[in-house]
C-alpha positions as CSV (number, residue, x, y, z in Angstrom):
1,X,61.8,302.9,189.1
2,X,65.0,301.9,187.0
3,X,64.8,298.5,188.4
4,X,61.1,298.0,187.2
5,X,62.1,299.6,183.8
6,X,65.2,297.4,183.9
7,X,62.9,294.0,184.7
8,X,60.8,294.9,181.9
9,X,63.1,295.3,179.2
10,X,64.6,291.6,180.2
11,X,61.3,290.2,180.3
12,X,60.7,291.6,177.1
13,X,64.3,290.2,176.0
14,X,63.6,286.8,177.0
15,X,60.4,286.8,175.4
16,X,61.8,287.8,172.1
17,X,64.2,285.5,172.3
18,X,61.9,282.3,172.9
19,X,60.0,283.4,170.3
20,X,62.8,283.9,168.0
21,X,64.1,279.8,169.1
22,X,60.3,278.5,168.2
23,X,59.9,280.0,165.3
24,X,63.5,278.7,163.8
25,X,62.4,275.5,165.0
26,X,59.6,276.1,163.2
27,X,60.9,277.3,160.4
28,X,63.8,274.0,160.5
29,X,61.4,271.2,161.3
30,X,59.5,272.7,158.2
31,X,62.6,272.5,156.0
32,X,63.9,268.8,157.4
33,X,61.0,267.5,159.5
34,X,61.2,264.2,161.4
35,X,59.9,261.4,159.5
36,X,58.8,257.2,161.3
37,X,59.8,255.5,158.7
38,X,61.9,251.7,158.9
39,X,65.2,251.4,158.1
40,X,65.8,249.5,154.2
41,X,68.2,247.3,155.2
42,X,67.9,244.4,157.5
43,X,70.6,244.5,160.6
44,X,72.4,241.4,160.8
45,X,73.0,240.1,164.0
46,X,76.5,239.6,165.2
47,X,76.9,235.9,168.2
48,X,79.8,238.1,170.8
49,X,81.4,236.0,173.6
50,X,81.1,232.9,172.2
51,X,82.7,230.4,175.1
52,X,85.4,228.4,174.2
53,X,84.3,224.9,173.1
54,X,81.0,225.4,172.1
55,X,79.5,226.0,168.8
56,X,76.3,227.8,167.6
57,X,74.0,225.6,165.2
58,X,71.2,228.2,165.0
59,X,71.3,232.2,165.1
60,X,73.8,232.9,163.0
61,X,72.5,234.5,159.7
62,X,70.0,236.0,161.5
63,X,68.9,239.9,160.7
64,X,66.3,242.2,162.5
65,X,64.2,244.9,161.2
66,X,64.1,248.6,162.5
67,X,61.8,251.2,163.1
68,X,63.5,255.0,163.0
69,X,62.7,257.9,163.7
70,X,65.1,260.6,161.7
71,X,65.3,264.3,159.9
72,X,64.1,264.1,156.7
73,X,67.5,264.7,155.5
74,X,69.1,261.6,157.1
75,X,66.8,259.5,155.2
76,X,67.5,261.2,151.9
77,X,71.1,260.7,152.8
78,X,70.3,256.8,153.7
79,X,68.4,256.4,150.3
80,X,71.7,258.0,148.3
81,X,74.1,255.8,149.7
82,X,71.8,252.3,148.9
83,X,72.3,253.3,145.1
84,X,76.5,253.1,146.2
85,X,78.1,250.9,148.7
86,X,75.8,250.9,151.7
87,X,77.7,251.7,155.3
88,X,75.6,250.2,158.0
89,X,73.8,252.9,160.3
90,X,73.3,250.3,163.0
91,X,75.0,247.5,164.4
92,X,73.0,244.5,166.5
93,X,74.2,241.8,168.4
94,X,73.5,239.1,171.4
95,X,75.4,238.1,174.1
96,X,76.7,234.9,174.5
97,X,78.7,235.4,177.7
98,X,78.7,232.8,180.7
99,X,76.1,230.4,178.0
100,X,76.6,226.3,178.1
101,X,75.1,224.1,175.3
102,X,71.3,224.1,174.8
103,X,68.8,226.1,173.2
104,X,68.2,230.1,174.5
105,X,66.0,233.3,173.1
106,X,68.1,235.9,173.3
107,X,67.6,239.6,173.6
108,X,68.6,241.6,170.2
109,X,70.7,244.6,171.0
110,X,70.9,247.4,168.7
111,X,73.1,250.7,169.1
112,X,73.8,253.1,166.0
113,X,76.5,253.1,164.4
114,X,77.4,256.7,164.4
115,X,77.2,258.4,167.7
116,X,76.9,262.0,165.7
117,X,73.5,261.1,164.5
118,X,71.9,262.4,168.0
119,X,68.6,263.3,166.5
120,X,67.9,259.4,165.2
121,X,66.0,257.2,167.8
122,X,65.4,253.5,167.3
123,X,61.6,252.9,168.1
124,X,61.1,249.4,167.4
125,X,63.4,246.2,166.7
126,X,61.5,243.3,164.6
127,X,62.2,240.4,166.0
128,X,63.7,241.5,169.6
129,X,64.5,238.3,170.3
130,X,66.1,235.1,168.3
131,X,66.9,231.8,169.0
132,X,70.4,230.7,169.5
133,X,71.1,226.6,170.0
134,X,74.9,226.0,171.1
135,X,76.3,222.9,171.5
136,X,79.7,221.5,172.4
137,X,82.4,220.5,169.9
138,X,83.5,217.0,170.3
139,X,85.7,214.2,168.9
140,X,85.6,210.5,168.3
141,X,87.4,207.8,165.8
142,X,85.2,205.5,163.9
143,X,86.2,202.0,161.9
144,X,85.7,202.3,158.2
145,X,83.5,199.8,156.7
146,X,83.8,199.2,152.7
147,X,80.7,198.8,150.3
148,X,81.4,196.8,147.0
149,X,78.8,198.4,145.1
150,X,78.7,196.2,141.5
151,X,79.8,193.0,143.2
152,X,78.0,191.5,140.4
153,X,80.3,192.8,137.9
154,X,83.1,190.4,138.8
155,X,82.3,187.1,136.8
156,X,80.9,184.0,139.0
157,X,84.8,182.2,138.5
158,X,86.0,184.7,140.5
159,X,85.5,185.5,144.4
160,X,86.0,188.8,146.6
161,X,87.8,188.8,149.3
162,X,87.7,190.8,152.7
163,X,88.6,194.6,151.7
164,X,91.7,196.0,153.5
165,X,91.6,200.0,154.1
166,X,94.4,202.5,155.4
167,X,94.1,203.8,157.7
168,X,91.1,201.8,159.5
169,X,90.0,204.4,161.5
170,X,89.6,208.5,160.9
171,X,88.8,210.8,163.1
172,X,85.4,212.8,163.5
173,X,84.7,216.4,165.0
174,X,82.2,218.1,165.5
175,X,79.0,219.3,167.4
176,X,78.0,216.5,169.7
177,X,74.5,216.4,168.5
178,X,75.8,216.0,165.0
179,X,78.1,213.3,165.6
180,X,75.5,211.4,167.5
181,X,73.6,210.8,164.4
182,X,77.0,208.8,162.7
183,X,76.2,205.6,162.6
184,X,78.9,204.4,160.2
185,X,81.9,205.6,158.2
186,X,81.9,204.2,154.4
187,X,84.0,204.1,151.6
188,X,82.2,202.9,148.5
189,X,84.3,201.4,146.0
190,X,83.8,200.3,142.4
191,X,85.7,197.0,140.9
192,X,84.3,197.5,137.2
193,X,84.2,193.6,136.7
194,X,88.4,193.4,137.2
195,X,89.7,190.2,138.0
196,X,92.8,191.1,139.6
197,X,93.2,192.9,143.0
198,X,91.6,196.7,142.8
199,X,93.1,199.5,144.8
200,X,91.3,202.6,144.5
201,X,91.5,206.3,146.4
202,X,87.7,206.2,147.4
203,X,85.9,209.5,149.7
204,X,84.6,208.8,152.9
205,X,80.8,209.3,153.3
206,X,78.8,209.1,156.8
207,X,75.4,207.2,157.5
208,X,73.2,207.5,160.7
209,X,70.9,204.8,161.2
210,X,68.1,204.8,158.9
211,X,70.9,204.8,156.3
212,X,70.6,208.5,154.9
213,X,74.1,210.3,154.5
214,X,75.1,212.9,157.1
215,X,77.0,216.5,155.6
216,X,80.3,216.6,156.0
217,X,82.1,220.1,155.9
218,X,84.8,222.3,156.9
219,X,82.8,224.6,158.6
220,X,82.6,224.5,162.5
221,X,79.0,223.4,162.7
222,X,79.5,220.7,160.4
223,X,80.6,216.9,161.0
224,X,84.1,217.3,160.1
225,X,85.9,214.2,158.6
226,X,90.4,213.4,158.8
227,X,91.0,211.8,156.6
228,X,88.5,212.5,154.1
229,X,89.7,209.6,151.6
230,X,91.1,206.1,152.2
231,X,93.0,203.5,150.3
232,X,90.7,200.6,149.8
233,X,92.4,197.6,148.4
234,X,90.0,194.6,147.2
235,X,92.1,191.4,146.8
236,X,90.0,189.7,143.9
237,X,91.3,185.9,142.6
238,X,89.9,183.2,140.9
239,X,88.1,180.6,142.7
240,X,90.0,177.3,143.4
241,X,88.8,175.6,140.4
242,X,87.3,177.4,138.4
243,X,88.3,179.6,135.2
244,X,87.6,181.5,132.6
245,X,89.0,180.9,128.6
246,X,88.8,181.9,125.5
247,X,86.9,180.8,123.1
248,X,88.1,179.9,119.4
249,X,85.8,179.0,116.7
250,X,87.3,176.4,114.2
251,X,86.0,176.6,110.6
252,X,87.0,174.1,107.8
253,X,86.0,174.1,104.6
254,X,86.6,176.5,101.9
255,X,83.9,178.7,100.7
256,X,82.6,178.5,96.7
257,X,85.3,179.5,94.4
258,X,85.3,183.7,94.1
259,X,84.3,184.0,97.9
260,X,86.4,184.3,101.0
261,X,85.4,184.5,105.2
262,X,86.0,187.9,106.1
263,X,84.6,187.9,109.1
264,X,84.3,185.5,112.2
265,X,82.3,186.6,115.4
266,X,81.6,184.4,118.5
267,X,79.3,184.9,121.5
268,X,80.2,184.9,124.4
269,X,83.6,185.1,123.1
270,X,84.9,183.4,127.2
271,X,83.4,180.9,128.8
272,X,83.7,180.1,132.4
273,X,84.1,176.5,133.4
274,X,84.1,174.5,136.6
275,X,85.7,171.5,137.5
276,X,88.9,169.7,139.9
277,X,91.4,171.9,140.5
278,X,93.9,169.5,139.3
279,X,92.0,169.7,135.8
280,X,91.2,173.1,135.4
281,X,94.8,173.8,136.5
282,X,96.2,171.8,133.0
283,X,94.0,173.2,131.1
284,X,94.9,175.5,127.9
285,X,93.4,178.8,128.4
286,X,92.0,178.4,125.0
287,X,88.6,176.1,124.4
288,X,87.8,175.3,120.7
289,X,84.4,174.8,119.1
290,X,83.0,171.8,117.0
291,X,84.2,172.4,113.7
292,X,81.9,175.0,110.9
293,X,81.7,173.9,107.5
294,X,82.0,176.4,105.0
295,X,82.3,174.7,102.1
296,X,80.8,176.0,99.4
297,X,79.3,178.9,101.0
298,X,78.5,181.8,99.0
299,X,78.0,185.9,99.8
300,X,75.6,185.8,103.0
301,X,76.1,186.0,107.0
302,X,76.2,182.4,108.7
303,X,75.2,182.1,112.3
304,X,75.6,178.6,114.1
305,X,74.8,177.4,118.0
306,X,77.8,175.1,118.6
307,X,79.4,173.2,121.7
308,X,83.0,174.1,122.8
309,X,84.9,171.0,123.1
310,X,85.8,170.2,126.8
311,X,87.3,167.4,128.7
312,X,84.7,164.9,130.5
313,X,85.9,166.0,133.7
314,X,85.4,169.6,133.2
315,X,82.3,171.4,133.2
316,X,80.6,175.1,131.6
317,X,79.9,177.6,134.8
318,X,76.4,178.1,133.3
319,X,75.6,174.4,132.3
320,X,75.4,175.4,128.8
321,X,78.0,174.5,126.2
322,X,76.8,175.9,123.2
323,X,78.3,179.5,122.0
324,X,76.6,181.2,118.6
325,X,79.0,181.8,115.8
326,X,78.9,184.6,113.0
327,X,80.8,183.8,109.8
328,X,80.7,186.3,106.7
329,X,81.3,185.2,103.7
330,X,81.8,187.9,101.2
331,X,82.9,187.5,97.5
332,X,86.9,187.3,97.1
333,X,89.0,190.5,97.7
334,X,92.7,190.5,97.6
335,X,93.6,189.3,101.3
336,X,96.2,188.1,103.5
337,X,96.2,186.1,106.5
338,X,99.3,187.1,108.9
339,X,100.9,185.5,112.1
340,X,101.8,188.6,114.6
341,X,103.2,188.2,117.8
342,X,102.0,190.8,120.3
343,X,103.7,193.5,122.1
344,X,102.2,195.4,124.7
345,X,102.6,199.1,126.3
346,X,101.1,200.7,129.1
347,X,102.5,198.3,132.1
348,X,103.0,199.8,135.1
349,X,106.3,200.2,136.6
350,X,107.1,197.6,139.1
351,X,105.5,195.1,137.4
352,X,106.5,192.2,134.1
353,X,104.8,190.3,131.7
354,X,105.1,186.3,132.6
355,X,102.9,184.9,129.6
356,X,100.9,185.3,126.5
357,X,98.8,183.0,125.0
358,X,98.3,182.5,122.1
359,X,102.0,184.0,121.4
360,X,100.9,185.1,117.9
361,X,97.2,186.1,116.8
362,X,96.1,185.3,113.4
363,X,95.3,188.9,111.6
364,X,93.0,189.0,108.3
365,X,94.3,191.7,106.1
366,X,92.4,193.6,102.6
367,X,93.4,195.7,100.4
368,X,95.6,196.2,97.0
369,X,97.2,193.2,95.4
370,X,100.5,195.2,95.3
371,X,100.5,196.9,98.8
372,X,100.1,192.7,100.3
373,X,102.4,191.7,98.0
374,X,105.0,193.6,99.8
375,X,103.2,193.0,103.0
376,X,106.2,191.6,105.7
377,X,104.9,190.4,109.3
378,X,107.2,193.2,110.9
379,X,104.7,195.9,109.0
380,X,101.9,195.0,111.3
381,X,101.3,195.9,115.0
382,X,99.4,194.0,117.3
383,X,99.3,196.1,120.8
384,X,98.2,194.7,124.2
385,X,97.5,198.0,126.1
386,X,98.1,197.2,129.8
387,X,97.5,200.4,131.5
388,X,96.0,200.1,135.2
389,X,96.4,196.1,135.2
390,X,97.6,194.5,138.3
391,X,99.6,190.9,139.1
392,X,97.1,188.4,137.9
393,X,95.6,186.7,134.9
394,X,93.6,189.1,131.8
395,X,92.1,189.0,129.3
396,X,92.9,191.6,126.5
397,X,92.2,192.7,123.0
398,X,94.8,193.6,120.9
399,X,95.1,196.7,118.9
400,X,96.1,196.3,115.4
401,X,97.2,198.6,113.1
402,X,98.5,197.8,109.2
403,X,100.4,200.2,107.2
404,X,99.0,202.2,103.4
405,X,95.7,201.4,102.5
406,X,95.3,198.4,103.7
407,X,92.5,197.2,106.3
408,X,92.3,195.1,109.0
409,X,89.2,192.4,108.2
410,X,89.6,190.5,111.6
411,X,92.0,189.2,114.4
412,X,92.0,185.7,115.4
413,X,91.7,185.4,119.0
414,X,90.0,188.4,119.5
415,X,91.7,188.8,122.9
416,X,94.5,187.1,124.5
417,X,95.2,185.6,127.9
418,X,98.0,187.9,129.5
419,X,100.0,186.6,132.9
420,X,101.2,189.8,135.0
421,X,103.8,189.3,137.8
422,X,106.3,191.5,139.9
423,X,109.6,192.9,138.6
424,X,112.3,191.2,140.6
425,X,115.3,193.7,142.7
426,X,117.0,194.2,145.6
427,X,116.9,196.9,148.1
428,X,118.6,197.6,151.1
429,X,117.3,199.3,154.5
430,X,119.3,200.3,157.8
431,X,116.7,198.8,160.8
432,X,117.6,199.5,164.2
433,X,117.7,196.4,167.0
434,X,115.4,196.1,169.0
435,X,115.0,193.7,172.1
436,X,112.6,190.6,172.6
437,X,112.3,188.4,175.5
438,X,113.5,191.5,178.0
439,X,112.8,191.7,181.7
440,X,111.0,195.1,182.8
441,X,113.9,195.2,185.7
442,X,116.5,195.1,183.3
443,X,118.1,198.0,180.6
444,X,119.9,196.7,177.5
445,X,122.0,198.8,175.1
446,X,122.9,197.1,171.5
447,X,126.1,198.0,169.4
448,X,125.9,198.8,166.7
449,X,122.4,200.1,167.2
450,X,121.4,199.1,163.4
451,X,122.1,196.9,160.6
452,X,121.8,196.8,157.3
453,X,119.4,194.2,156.1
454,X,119.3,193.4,152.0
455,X,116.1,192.1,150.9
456,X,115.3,190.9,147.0
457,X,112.0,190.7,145.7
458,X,109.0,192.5,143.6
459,X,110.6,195.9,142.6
460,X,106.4,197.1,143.2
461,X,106.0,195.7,146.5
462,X,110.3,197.0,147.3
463,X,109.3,200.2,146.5
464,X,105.9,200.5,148.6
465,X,107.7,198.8,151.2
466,X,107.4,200.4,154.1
467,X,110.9,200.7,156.5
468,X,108.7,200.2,160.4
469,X,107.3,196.7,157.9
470,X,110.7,194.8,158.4
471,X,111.9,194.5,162.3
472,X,115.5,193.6,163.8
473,X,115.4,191.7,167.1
474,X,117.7,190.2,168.9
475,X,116.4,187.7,172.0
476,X,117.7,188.4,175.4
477,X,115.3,186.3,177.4
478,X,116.9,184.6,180.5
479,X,120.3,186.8,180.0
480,X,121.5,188.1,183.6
481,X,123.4,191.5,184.0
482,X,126.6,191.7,181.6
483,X,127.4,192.0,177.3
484,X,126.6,189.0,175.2
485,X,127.4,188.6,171.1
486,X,124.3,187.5,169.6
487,X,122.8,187.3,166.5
488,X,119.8,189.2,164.7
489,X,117.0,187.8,163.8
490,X,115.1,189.8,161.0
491,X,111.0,189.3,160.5
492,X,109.9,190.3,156.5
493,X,107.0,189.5,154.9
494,X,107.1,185.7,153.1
495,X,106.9,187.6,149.3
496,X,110.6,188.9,150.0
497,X,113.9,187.2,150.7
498,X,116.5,188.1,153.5
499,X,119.5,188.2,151.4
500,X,121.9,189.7,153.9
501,X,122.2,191.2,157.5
502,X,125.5,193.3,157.8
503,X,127.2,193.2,160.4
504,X,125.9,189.4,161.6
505,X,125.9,189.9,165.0
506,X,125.7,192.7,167.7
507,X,127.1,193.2,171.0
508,X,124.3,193.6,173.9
509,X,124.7,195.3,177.1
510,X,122.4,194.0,179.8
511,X,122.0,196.1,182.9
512,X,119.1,197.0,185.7
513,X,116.6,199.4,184.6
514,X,113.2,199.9,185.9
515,X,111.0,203.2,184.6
516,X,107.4,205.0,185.2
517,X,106.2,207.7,183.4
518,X,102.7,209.2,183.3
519,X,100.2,210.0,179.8
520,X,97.3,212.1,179.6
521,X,94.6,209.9,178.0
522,X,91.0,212.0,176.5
523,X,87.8,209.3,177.7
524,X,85.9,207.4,174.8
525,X,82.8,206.0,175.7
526,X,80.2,203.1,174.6
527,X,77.0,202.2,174.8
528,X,74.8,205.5,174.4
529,X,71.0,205.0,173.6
530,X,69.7,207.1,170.9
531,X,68.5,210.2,171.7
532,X,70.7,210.6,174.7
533,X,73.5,213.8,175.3
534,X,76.6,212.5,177.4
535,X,78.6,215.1,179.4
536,X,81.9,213.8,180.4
537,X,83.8,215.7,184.1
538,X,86.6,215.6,183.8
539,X,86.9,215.1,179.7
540,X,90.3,213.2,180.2
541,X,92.5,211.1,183.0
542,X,95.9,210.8,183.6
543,X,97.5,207.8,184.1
544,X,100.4,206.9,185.7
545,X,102.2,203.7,184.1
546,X,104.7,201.3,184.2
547,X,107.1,199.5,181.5
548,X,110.4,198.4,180.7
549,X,113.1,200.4,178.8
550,X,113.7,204.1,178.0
551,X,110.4,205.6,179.7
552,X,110.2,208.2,176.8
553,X,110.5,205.6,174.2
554,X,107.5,203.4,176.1
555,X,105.2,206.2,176.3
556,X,105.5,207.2,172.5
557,X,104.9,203.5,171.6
558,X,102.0,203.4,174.0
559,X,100.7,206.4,172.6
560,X,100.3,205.4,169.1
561,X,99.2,201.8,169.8
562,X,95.3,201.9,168.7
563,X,94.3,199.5,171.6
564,X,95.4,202.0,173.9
565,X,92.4,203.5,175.4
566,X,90.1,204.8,178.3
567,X,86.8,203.8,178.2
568,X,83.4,204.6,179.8
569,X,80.6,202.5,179.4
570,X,76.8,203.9,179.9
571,X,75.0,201.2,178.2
572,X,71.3,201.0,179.4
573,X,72.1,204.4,181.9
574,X,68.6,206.7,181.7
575,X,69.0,210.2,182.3
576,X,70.4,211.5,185.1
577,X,74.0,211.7,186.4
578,X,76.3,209.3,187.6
579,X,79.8,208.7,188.9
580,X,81.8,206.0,187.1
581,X,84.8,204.4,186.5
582,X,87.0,204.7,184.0
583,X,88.4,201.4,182.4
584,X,91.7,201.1,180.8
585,X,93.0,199.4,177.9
586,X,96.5,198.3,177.7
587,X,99.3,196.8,176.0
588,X,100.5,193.6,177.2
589,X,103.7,195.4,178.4
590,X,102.3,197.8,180.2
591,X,101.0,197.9,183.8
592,X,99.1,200.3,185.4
593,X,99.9,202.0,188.6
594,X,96.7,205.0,189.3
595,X,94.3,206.6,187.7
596,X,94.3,210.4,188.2
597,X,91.3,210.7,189.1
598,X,89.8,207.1,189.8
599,X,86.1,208.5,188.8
600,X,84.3,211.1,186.3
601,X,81.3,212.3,186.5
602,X,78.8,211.1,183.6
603,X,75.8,213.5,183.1
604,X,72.8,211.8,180.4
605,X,70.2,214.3,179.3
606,X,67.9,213.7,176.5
607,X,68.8,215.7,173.4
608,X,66.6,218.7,173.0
């Protein structure tokens, strides 16, 4: 009997108390009720375990959309923190584990961000999949090839010559789809008409093949670029034969008494002839007109077609002799005429001034009788500014300036013939001594192991001269085992002059020697149709080598020759994969022993 009483009251107990749970969650799904709603931010997807060497081109940037289910009270909570600084709920990600270059559609997977918020369920994930492209970062050098872009500007007397750039080649890196769209690396350079040699600092832009410019960045999926610049120098000269003066009207006459020229004009004011070097060579590099009579003239503007005066044997450019000349005639002011011999400013260190012609200019001056009355030739300026001009011939316009009131009406030439050259010094460099004429059996020491070598020249091209340019040698060829006195023999460039070698000879210790030494080399390849993705196994070789001397010393120089290199060729290959072998390219003083290993394997795909 107390059992079944006791039964009763639990059941009664436990039937309160299920009750009592439904209707508080009753009562609390009525107060904070779940709510479908999706989530106001977009998720951005995070590329984990990328594998080394490879790069993603697509699927980064990329954001999914959710679909939540949440209390009531977490949403009001999500919709207070977008007015502040929003901390993500959620964080979403694809795996890129164990993944080799190509294109993949990869599952999206999201996890919240706060364990805590057990009650929030993810329903949906919009997209659930992106697309992810990898591709494998490689590198290659390319030759720099210059474009001249206003080739016209640089007047028919002179010519162009073949552009020189350092350094030659840059380096490339980048996705290997990317860099397969290079075609060429340019530097475009401006010459602005000069007719002197032009070096400029000019960026480095890349072409593919229909001639439209590829991106370069810093970023890892971009085509990135060492160096970005390069040091174009354009050696400009006049043509053998040719030239270029100045023209100088000649007026005679006086104008009508009262009246004065105060102005004289020509056009063009240089004229470009053509003719035997031996004439153009003695002529002045000033042509005059047929004279202009001005007698009588009055107020009034007088313009004239007439011939420059030039020997038989010499000839105008343009087959036309005739420049037009503008003489104003104004009614008499008080005026001077004054000789003034130039000076210049602005030259360059490094560098002199050789000639000027005409030494003086003929300078028109206006003003008040007593301010030109006390006019001296020493009160008036006439400035050749020379900034940026290099060694060669110019033509410049002076700058004139007169003291008080006074005006300048005109200046006669209105530009001058200036002759740049070099500075002259001396400089002296410590050069070690090396060995020519060795045998690879033998080892020779030199004592001293440098001289001093003083050289006298340009103080420009002393002071861009560059140590490695000037080399010490002594020859040892046919010399057997044993120490021999011998002499130096230094190589400079024909624009300097060996002055001295101190001490004049060296002592040279010959002695057996033979050395190998191995390199690690990375492959280059050639002849890859468009459209085609080469995978290289292995990526590089090691060689093992042979040479004469210090094996250390053999393998740096080896190392930064630019003909050293391992090549393999899949011109005309189709897809598929094949096993080739690589050829080496060596110095002359080298000799190859092995090849480590003696074959790669070369895979050709299409690219996606």
């Amino acid at each position: 009997m107390r059992l079944r009483q006791l039964l009763s009251n639990l059941s009664s107990l436990l039937l309160a108390l299920f009750l009592g749970i439904v209707i508080w969650a009753v009562a609390i799904n009525s107060e904070n009720p779940l709510v479908v709603r999706t989530f106001p931010e977009q998720i951005p997807v995070d590329l984990l375990n990328l594998p080394p060497g490879l790069v993603p081109l697509t699927g980064e940037g990329e954001s999914v959309r959710l679909q939540v289910r949440a209390p009531r009270q977490w949403w009001n909570q999500v919709e207070r923190s977008s007015r502040r600084a929003r901390v993500s709920k959620f964080r979403a990600w694809v795996d890129l584990s164990g993944l080799s270059a190509g294109l993949y559609d990869l599952d999206v997977n999201v996890e919240k961000a706060a364990q805590a918020d057990r009650e929030v369920r993810i329903l949906a994930t919009t997209p659930e999949k992106i697309p992810v492209r990898l591709d494998r970062i490689e590198e290659q050098e390319m030759s720099v090839e210059v474009e001249i872009i206003d080739r016209s500007s640089v007047p028919t007397s002179y010519e162009i010559q073949a552009p020189r750039v350092e350094p030659p080649v840059v380096r490339l890196r980048g996705p290997s789809s990317r860099l397969d769209q290079v075609d060429r690396v340019v530097a475009r350079v401006q010459v602005n008409g000069a007719r002197a040699p032009v070096q400029v600092e000019a960026p480095l832009v890349l072409v593919d093949r229909q001639g439209e410019l590829v991106p370069v960045g810093s970023r890892s999926v971009d085509v990135q670029l060492d160096p970005r610049q390069v040091v174009v120098t354009v050696p400009i000269q006049q043509r053998q034969g040719y030239r270029e003066l100045i023209v100088r009207p000649v007026i005679v006459g006086e104008p009508a008494p009262g009246y004065w020229v105060s102005d004289i004009d020509v056009l063009p004011q240089t004229i470009s002839v053509v003719g035997l070097p031996t004439a153009i060579d003695n002529l002045s590099p000033i042509v005059e007109t047929e004279p202009i009579d001005v007698t009588d003239l009055t107020a009034g503007t007088l313009i004239r077609d007439v011939e420059v005066l030039l020997p038989d044997n010499v000839s105008p450019l343009q087959g036309n002799r005739l420049v037009q000349v503008r003489i104003v005639v104004e009614a008499l002011k008080s005026s001077a005429q004054v000789a003034v011999r130039p000076t210049w400013s602005g030259l360059s260190a490094g560098l002199a001034v050789e000639q000027i012609t005409p030494q003086q200019v003929d300078v028109i001056v206006e003003g008040p009788v007593n301010e030109l009355e006390e006019l001296q030739p020493s009160d008036i300026f006439a400035v050749l500014d020379l900034t940026g001009l290099q060694p060669g011939t110019h033509l410049v316009r002076p700058r004139v300036s007169v003291p008080g009131s006074l005006t300048v009406a005109s200046v006669l030439p209105q530009q001058v013939e200036v002759v740049i050259g070099l500075a002259q010094a001396s400089r002296p460099l410590v050069r070690p001594v090396e060995v020519v004429g060795g045998d690879e059996l033998l080892r020779y020491t030199i004592l001293p192991p440098t001289v001093t070598v003083t050289l006298e020249g340009s103080s420009l091209i002393l002071a861009d001269l560059d140590d490695e340019a000037v080399t010490v040698t002594v020859n040892v060829e046919g010399l057997s085992p044993g120490t021999y006195p011998l002499t130096p023999t230094v190589q400079v460039s024909e624009t300097l002059t060996l002055v001295s070698v101190v001490p004049p000879q060296v002592h040279v210790s010959v002695e057996p020697a033979f050395s190998t030494f191995t390199v690690t080399r990375r492959l280059v390849w050639r002849g890859l149709e468009p459209g085609m993705i080469l995978y290289l196994d292995p990526r590089e070789v090691t060689l093992e080598l042979r040479a004469s001397g210090d094996p250390e010393t053999a393998r740096q120089a080896l190392l930064d020759d630019p003909t050293f290199r391992v090549l393999v060729d899949v011109g005309g290959l189709p897809a598929g994969t094949y096993t080739l072998t690589p050829q080496v390219s060596l110095p002359a003083r080298y000799e190859l022993v092995r090849v480590v290993p003696e074959q790669i394997r070369a895979r050709l795909s299409p690219s996606p």
